[in-house]
C-alpha positions as CSV (number, residue, x, y, z in Angstrom):
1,X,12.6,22.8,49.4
2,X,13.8,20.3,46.9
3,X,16.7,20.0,45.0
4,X,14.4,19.7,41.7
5,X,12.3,22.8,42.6
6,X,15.4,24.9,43.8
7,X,17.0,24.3,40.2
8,X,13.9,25.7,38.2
9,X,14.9,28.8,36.1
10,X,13.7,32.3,36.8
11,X,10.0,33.2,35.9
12,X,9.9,33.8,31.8
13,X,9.2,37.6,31.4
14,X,7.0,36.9,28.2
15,X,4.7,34.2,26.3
16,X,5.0,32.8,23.0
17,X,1.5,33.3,21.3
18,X,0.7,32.7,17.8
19,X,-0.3,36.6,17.8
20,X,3.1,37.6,19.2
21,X,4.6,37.8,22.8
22,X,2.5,38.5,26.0
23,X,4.6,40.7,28.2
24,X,4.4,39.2,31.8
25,X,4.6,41.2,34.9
26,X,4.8,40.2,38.7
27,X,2.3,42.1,40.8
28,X,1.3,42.8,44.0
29,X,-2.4,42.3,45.4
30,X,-3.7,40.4,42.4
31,X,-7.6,40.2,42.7
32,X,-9.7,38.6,40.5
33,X,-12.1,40.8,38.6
34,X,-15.4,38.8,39.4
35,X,-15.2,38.4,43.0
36,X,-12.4,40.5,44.4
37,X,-10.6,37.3,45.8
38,X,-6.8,37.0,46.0
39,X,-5.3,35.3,43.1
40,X,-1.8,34.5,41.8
41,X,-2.2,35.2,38.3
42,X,-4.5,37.2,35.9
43,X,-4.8,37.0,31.9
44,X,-6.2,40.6,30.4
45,X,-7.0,39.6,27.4
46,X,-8.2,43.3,26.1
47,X,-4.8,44.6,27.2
48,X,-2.9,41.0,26.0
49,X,-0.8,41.0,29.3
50,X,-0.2,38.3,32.1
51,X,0.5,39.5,36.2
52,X,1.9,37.2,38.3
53,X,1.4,37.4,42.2
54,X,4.9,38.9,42.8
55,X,5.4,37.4,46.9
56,X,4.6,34.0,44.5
57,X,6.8,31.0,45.4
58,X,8.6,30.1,42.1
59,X,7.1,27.0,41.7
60,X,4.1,28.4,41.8
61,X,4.7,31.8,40.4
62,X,5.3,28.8,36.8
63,X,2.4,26.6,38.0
64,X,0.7,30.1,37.4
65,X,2.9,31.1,34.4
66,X,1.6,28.2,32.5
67,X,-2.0,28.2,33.8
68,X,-2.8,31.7,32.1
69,X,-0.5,30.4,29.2
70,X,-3.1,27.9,29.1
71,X,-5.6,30.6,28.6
72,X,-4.1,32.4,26.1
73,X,-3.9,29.9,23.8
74,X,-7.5,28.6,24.1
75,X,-8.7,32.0,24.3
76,X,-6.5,32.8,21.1
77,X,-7.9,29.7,19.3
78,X,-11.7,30.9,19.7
79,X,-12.2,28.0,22.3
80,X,-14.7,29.4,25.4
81,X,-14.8,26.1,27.8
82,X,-17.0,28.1,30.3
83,X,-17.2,26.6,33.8
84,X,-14.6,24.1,32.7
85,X,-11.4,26.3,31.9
86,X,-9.9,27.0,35.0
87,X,-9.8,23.5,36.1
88,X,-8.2,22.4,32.4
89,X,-5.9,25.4,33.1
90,X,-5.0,24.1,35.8
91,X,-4.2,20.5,34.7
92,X,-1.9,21.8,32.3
93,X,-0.2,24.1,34.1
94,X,0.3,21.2,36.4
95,X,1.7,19.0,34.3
96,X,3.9,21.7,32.1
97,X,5.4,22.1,35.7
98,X,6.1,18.2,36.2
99,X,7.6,18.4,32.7
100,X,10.5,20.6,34.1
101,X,11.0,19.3,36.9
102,X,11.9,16.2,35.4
103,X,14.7,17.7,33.1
């Protein structure tokens, strides 16, 4: 593991929204709801709550952390990007990641 990814902080236990804090949890078995496949992170929007795969690496358990951060805020800004949001979830959560490991 390296040094850089050994010094990231524990997982943040909540996200900033504009319409207050989302309470995340870390969670065993994650599955996503459309095709019952393993996932490491899940957004319910009705219920305004993020679960994190809980055996998660922490580098990815943020990766994951800042990918449903991701849709949060588009979701909370009316923006549906259909086929196109998990992959621009996914470039932000990657680069939000890069960002701290190169504090």
């Amino acid at each position: 593991m390296s040094k850089k990814i050994a010094q990231l902080p524990p997982l943040a236990t909540t996200i900033p929204s504009v319409l207050g804090l989302v309470p995340v949890t870390r969670e065993s078995g994650l599955r996503m709801r459309e095709t019952g496949s393993r996932c490491l992170g899940i957004w319910r929007s009705a219920q305004r709550e993020v679960a994190i795969e809980a055996d998660a690496a922490l580098v990815a358990a943020w990766h994951t952390y800042w990918h449903e951060w991701a849709h949060i805020v588009l979701y909370d800004a009316g923006v549906a990007l259909k086929k196109h949001e998990e992959r621009v979830c996914d470039a932000i959560a990657t680069a939000r990641v890069r960002e701290m490991l190169d504090r």
